[in-house]
N, C-alpha and C positions, 0 to 999 in steps of 0.2 A: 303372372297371369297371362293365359294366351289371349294375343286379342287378336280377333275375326271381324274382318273387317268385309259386311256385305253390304250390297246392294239395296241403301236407302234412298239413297239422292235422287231415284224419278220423280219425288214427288215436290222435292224443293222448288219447281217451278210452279206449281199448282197458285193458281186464286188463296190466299190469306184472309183469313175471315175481320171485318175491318171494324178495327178498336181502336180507341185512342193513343196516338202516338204520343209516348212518352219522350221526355228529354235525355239527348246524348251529345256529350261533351269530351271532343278528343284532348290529349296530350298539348297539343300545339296551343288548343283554345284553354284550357283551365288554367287560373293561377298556379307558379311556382310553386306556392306554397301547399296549395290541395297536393298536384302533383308530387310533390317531396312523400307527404306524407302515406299516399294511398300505394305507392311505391317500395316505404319501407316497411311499410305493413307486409307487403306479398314476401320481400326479402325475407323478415321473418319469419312468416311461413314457409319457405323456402330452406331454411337454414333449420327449422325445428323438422321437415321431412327428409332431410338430408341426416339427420342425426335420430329419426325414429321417435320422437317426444310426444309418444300417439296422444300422453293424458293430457299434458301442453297444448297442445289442437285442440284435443277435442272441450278444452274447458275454454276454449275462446273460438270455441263452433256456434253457429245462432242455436236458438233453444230449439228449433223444428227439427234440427240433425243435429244432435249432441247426443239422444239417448238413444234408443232403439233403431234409428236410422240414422245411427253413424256407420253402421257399416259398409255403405261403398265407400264413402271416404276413408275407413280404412282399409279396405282394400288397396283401394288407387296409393294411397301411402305404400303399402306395401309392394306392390308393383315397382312404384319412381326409386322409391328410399335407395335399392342395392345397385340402379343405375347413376345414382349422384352423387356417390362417395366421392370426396374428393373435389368436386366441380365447381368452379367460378361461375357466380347468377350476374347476369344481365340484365334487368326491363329491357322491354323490347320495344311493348305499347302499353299505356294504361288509358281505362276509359270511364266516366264517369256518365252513369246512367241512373237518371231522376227517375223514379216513378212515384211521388210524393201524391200525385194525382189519382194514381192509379186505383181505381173504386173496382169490390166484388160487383157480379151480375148481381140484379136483385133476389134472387134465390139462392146468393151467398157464394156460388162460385165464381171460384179465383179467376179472374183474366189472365190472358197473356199479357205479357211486358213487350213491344215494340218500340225499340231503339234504334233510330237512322240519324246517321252522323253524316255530312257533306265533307270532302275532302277536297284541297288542291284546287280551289278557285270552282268547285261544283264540277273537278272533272273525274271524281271518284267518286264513290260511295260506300262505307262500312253499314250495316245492319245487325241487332240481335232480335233473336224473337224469342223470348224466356219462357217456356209454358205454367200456364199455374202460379204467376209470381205476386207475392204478397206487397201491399203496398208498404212503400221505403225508399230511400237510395240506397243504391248499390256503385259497385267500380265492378272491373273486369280487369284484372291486369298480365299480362303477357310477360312471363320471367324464359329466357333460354339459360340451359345447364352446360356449361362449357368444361369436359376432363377430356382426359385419355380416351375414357371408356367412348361410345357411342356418342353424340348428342340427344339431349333430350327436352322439349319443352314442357311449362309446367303453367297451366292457366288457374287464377283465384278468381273465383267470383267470391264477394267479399259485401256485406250491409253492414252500415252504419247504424251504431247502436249506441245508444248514450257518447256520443263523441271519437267512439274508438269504432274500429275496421273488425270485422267477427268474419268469419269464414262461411260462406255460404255455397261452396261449390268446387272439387280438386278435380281439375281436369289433368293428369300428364299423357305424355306423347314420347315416342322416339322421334327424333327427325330425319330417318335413315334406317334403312331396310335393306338387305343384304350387300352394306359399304354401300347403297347409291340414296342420294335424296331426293327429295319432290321433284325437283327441276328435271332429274337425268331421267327420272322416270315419266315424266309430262312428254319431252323428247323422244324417248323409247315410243310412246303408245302414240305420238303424230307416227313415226317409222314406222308402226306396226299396222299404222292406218294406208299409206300409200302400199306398204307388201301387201294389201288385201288380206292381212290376217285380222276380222273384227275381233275373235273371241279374247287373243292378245292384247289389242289394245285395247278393249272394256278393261278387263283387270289392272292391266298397266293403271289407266285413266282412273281407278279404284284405289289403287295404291298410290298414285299421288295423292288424292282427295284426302286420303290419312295421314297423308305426311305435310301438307301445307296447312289443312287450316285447321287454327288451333283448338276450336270448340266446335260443337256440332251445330250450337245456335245462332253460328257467326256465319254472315255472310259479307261477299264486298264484289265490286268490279271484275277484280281479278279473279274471283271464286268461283264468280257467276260464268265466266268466262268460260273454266274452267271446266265446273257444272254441265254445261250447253254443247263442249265440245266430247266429254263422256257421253251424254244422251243420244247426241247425234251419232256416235259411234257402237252403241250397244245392236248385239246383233238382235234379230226380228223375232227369237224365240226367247226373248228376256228385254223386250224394249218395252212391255208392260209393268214388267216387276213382278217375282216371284214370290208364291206363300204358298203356307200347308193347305190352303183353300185351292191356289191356280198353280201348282207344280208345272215343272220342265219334263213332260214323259218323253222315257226312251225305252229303248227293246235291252235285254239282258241279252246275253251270248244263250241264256238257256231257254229263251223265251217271254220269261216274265217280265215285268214292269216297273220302269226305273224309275221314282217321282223323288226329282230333287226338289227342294222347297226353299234352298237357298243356297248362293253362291259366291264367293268373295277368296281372299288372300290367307293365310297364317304367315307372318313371322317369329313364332316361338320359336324356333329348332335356331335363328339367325344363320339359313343357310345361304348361297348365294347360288344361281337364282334363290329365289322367293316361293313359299308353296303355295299350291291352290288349297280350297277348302271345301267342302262340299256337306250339307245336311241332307241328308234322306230320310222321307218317310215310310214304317215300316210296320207293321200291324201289332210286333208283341216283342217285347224286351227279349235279349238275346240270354239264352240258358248257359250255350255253350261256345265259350269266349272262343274255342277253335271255328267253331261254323259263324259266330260272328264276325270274325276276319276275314273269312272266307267269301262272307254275302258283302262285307266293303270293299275286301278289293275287286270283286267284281263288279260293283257299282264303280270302282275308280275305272277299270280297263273299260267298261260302257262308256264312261265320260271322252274319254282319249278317243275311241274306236269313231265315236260321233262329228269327234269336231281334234283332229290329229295334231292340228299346227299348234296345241298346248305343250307337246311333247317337249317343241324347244325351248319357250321360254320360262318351265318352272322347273324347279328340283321335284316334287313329287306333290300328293296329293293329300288331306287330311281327308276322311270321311266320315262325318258324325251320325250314327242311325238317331233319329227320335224316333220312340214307342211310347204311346201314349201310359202317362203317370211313371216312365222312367227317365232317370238322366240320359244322355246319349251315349252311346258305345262310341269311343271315337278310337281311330286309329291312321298311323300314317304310311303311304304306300311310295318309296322311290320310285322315279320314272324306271330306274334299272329291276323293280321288282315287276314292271308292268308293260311286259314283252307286245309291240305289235302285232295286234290278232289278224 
């Protein structure tokens, strides 16, 4: 599964709408014994995606995602599964998160779960914000995939259901994109910061954010850090945040009018560099796949022409058209196919 990784995170610093904070219980504080158990639970899980035992899953999936909404969990299975052949599982972190508390609004909709855990004598702080979560406990636990291949992380959100651990959520991850991880590329995008290249280190600062933390709903000290120093460094025509509503216009080479609507990373190809990505909005599905390529790669050379200093740090470009009520045309353009105009 390709994953595209854009431009969500301007909004994680926004005001949270304030509900009751639910209980969260690190590793460090639970008994041994929860810990053991909510631990070999993931393992299990861990070991039955490793081995493809999709009906195994899914018959010890809670009942909301077992039937007709198991399917991104088996996707994401399918995704991790051909990455962890082979692979030694770790725990990393496990966390246990009460919402036993947690009451519908009184017109019956589901609350968010808010989960803050104090680390390290209150000089850290982990957070979850689960949207829509039914009331129960749950755990979250953090398994790394250790082979040959890649590394990959694999997160379970997991409720307690008559005594036993049910699967409530397959998050995986690579930990590493073109041979470098989170780390080398959080360094890259500070370096890309002082060479005055923003557009650089936005993406850089992009691609780490996908490669360190392990769910979307997870935040912490370090993240936030992380978070704040992306924001601070997105350039001025995307420090709002892009949509099919507030596109990025630019000039075509032929005139007409570029509306990207969103912008972020591909690691599909596993090239090194790393590609960009780009969505463009576009009035009518493409008839003919030749003049369709034609209208992406010129939307890639627009890109390059606008803002040049991309040239060095990516291998090339993905360009997705959306036309409304089609899939998108997607196609990928090497820098070497997209000569400086």
């Amino acid at each position: 599964m390709r994953r595209l990784l854009f431009a969500l995170s301007l909004v994680v610093l926004l005001p949270l709408p304030k509900v009751y904070a639910d209980g969260c219980t690190s590793q460090a504080a639970m008994p041994a014994a929860t810990r053991t158990i909510i631990s070999q639970a993931a393992l299990g899980f861990a070991r039955q995606i490793q081995n493809a035992e999709i009906a195994a899953i899914r018959a010890n999936t809670i009942p909301a995602y077992s039937g007709e909404n198991f399917t991104g969990i088996q996707e994401a299975i399918g995704e991790a599964s051909p990455n962890i052949k082979g692979a030694i599982f770790n725990v990393q972190s496990v966390w246990l998160l009460d919402a036993s508390n947690l009451k519908p609004s009184p017109d019956g909709t589901l609350q968010d779960g808010q989960f803050f855990c104090t680390l390290h004598s209150a000089m850290s702080e982990v957070s979850f914000i689960i949207p829509s979560l039914p009331q129960g406990r749950y755990a979250l636990a953090i398994v790394d995939s250790v082979s040959e291949k890649n590394p990959w992380q694999l997160s379970f959100l997991m409720q307690e259901i008559a005594g036993g651990w049910r699967l409530a959520g397959f998050f995986p991850h690579a930990l590493t994109a073109g041979g470098h991880d989170g780390l080398w590329y959080w360094r890259a995008a500070r370096d890309f910061t002082v060479k005055k290249q923003p557009w650089n280190a936005w993406f850089y600062y992009k691609q780490t954010v996908a490669l360190l933390r392990p769910v979307t709903f997870m935040s912490s000290t370090h993240l936030d850090k992380l978070l704040d120093e992306m924001n601070k460094a997105a350039p001025h025509a995307v420090a709002q945040g892009l949509s099919a509503q507030s596109p990025l216009v630019l000039k075509n080479a032929d005139g007409s009018d570029l509306f990207i609507t969103a912008l972020g990373t591909d690691t599909s190809l596993g090239t090194s560099p790393i590609d960009l990505a780009m969505h463009i909005r576009v009035d009518a599905p493409v008839s003919d796949p030749i003049a369709g390529r034609a209208r992406n790669r010129l939307a890639a050379a627009t890109l390059l022409k606008s803002y040049p200093e991309l040239r060095s740090a990516f291998h090339g470009v993905w360009i997705f058209a959306d036309a409304p009520g089609a899939s998108p045309f997607a196609t990928e353009e090497p820098m070497t196919n997209l000569p400086p105009q």
